[in-house]
N, C-alpha and C positions, 0 to 999 in steps of 0.2 A: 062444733060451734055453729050456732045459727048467728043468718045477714043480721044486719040491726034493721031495728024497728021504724016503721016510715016516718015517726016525731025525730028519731034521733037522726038518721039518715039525712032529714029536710034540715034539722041544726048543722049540720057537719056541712051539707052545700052550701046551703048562707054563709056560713061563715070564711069558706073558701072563697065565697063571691066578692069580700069585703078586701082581701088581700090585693085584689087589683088597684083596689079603690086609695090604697097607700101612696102612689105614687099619681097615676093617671087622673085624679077626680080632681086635681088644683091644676092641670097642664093649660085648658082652656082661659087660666084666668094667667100664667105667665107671662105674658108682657104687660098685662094692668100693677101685676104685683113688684114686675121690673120699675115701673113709672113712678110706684110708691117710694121704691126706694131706688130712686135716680142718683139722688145726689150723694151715693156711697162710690166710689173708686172700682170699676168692675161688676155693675151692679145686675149687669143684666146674667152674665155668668153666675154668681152668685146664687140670685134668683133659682138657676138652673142645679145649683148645686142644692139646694134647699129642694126643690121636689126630688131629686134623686138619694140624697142623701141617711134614709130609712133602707135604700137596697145594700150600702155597705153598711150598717150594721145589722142585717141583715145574715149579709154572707159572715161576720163575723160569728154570728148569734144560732144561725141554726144549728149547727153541730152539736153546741153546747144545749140546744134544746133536744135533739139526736141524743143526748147520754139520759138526760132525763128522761123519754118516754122510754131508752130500753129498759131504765128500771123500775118500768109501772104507773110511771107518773104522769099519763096521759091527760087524763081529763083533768086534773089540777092546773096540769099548763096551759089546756084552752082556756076554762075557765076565767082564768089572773090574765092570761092574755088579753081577752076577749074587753074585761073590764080596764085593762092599761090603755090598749088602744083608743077605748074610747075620752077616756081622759086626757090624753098627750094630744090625740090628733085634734079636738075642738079645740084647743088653746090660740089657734090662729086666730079666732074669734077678737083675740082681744090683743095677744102679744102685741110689741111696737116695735121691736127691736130684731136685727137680722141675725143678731148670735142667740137670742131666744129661741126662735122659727128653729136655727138650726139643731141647738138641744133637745127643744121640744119631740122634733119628727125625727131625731136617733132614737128618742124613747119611744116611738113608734113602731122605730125598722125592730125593737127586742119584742113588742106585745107582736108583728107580724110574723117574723118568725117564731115564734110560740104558734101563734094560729095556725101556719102553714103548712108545719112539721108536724104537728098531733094531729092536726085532720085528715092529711095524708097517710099516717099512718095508720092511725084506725080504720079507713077503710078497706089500705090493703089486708090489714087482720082481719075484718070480719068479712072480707070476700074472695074469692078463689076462682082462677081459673076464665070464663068466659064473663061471669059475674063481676067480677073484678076487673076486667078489660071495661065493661059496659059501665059500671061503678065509678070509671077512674076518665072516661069520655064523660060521662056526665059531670062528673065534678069542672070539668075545661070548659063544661057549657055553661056550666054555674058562672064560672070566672069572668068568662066572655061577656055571656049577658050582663051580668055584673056590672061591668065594664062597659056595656052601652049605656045601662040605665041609667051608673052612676055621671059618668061623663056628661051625657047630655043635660042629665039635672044640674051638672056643677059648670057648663056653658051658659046656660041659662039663668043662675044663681049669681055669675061674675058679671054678667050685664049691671044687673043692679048694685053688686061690690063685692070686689076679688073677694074679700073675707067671707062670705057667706057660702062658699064652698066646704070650708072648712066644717059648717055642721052638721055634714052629711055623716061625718065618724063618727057623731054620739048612736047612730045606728047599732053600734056595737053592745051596749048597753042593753037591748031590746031582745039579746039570744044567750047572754050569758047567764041567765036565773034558769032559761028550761035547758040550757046546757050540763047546768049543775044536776038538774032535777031526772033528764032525761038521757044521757051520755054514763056509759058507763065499762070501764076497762074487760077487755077482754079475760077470757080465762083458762083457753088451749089453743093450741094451733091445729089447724089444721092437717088430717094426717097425710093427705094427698099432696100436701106442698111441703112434708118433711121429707117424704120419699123422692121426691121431685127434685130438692137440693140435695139429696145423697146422692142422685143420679144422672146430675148436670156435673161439668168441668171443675175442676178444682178454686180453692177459694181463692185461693191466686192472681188464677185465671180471670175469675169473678171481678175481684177489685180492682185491672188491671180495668176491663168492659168497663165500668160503671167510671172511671176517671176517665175511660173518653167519651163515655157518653155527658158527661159534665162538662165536658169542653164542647160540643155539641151544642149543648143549651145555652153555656156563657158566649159562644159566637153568635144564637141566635138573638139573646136576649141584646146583646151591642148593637147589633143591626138595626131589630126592631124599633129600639126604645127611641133610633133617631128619629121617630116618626113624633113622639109627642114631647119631646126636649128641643127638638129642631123645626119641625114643621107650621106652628104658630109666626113664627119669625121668617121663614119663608112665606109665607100667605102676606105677611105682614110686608114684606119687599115688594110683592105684587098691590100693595095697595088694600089687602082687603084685610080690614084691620079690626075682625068681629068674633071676639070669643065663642058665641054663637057656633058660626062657621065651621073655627077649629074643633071645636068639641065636635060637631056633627063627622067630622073627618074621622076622628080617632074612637068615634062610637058605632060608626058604621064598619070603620075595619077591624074593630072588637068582635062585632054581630056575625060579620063573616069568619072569624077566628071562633065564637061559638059553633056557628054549622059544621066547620070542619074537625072539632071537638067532637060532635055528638056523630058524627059521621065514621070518625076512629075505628072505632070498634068491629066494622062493618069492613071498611078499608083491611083490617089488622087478619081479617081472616084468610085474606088474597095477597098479602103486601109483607114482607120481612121490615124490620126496624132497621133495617139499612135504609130500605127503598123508601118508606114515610117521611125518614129524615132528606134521604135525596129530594123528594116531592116538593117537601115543605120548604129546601132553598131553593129549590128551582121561584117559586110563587113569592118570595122574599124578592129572586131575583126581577122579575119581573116586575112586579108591584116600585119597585126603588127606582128600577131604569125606565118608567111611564114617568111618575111622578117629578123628575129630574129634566126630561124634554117640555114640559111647556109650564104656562104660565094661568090654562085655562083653569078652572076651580073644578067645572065638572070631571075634567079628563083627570087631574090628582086627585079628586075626592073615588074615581072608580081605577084607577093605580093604586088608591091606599089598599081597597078591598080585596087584591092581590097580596100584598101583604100581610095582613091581619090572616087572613086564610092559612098563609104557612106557617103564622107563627103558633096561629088553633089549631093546627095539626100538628106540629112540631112537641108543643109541652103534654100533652099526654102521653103519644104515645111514649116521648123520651122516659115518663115517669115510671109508665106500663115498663120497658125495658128493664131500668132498675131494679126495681121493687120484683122484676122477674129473678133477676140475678141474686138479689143480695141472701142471704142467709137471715131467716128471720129472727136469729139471737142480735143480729145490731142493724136491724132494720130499721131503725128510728134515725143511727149514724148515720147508712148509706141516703136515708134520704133528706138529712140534714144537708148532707154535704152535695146533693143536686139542690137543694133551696138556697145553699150560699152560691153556686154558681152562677145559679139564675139571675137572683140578685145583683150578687157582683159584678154582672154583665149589664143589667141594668145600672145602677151607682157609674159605671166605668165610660157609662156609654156616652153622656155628651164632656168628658176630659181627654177620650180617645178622640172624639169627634173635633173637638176644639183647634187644633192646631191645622187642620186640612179648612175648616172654616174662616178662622182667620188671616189662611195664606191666599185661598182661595174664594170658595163661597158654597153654599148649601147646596146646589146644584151638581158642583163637581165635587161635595161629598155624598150624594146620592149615587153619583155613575160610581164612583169608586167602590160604595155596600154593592152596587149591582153586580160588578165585576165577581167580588169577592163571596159573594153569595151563589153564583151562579159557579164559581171554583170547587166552592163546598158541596154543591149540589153532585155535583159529576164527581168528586173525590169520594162521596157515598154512594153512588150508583153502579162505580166499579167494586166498592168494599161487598155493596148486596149480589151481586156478579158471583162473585169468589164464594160467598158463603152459601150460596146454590150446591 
């Protein structure tokens, strides 16, 4: 089976680049969109639960995109995806009401996971081996940058009115005709990665790996995601009350979560998937416990960039891992079920965050991810120890 072709390869990164943009492209305008709707009972929570709200259905959604592409249905699902998302996520345009917002961007979180699980998987089909390491860094760069471009465009877009972020999703519209034209299901496996799963550990064994590597990722993603559910409103306590601002925060530490994406690859040749994951909370841990000591903008805007770094190194390789493990008769499942983790980590992350906020405040739920990040960092550095 030969790689895909550079049109289609370039569709399949764009459109992984888009899936960031579900959540993170409305964060900068989060407390303008809180103010819209004040005089609802909990509204700023709320608010918060409306940009998160696409990663639990999400996590509910990919698996069940997982059975479809094992039985061939790949590029059908991008495709419908591709066109959903763009129809649900511009609706902010106009909706008025906060149980609309929240219907609308569940219809979201099902065109994302469609996106996130065929793109995914198509690449690890048509790539193998060191290709496929490089293929699968690259797509996290995709994501990353993604995720600066779109952020800062939707900081700059909420100046003028939180709603006009929202029209960044009709982007989707723009790749799903040469998705159709130019994407197209694979038609054998690869021999060298048949021999390769007869000659690793049992399937078992396998599912046993990839259910902690998903708990891996939903740790990560909880951690991270307090950075743009919680961090507007931190900035906002110190006075600096400029969506602007915030977006520059969460797109800088995106940019450096790209570098260490496209950096993977290269890491992965010297580094076991224990030690990456140790790496990447270590740089969580730090990035959280900067950001949590003071009040300066510079000194948290170059703490975020710590963070964004582990979590860009964190989501591929973990992907790379699985997609190593899994058997590629339900290869679609296994990586279904790391896009619901993911997700569900984000979704979970400012209602786990909530109650240390509320007793406390943003600061000492920042020492607290530090702690517990910097746990997980050393809990994986003895795992890669042992597996030496």
């Amino acid at each position: 089976m030969t790689s895909l072709g550079k049109i289609s390869k370039i569709i399949l990164l764009l459109a992984s680049s888009l899936t960031v943009m579900s959540v993170s492209a409305i964060s900068p305008a989060l407390p303008k969109i809180a103010e819209a709707f004040a005089y609802l009972p909990n509204a700023v929570f709320l608010v918060k639960l409306m940009l998160t709200i696409p990663s639990l259905i999400i996590a509910f959604s990919a698996p069940f995109a997982g059975i479809i592409i094992d039985k061939g249905k790949r590029k059908t699902l991008l495709v419908t995806s591709l066109i959903l998302y763009a129809i649900t996520g511009t609706t902010g345009l106009y909706l008025e009401s906060i149980e609309g917002f929240l219907i609308a961007r569940a219809f979201l979180g099902i065109s994302v996971a469609g996106i996130m699980t065929s793109a995914q998987t198509l690449i690890a089909d048509y790539y193998y081996g060191e290709e496929r390491t490089k293929a699968l860094g690259l797509q996290g760069t995709f994501i990353s940058f993604g995720g600066v471009l779109f952020v800062a465009i939707a900081g700059l877009l909420a100046t003028i009115s939180w709603r006009y972020p929202f029209s960044l999703y009709g982007l989707a519209l723009l790749l799903a005709y040469p998705a159709f034209l130019y994407i197209h299901e694979p038609k054998q496996k690869h021999k060298e990665e048949i021999i390769d799963n007869v000659e690793h550990s049992t399937y078992t064994m396998h599912t046993i790996s990839i259910i902690g590597i998903c708990c891996i990722v939903f740790s990560g993603m909880v951690i991270f995601y307090c950075i743009p559910t919680q961090l507007p409103f931190l900035l906002q306590s110190y006075g600096i009350d400029s969506p602007a601002k915030a977006g520059a925060i969460v797109s800088l530490a995106t940019l450096c979560g790209g570098i260490t994406s496209f950096l993977m690859p290269k890491l992965k040749k010297i580094i076991s998937f224990a030690r990456l994951g140790s790496l990447s909370f270590g740089l969580l841990a730090i990035g959280f416990f900067g950001i949590q000591i003071t009040p300066s903008y510079p000194i948290i805007l170059f703490c975020a960039l710590f963070a964004g770094a582990g979590i860009g190194l964190l989501m591929p390789s973990m992907r790379l891992w699985v997609i190593t493990l899994a058997n590629p008769k339900i290869r679609g499942r296994s990586v279904g079920f790391l896009t619901s983790s993911l997700y569900l980590g984000q979704f979970l992350s400012p209602i786990i965050a909530q109650p240390i906020v509320s007793l406390q405040n943003i600061q000492s739920l920042y020492f607290i991810i530090a702690i517990i990040a910097g746990t997980l960092s050393i809990i994986l550095f003895l795992k890669s120890k042992k597996d030496i």
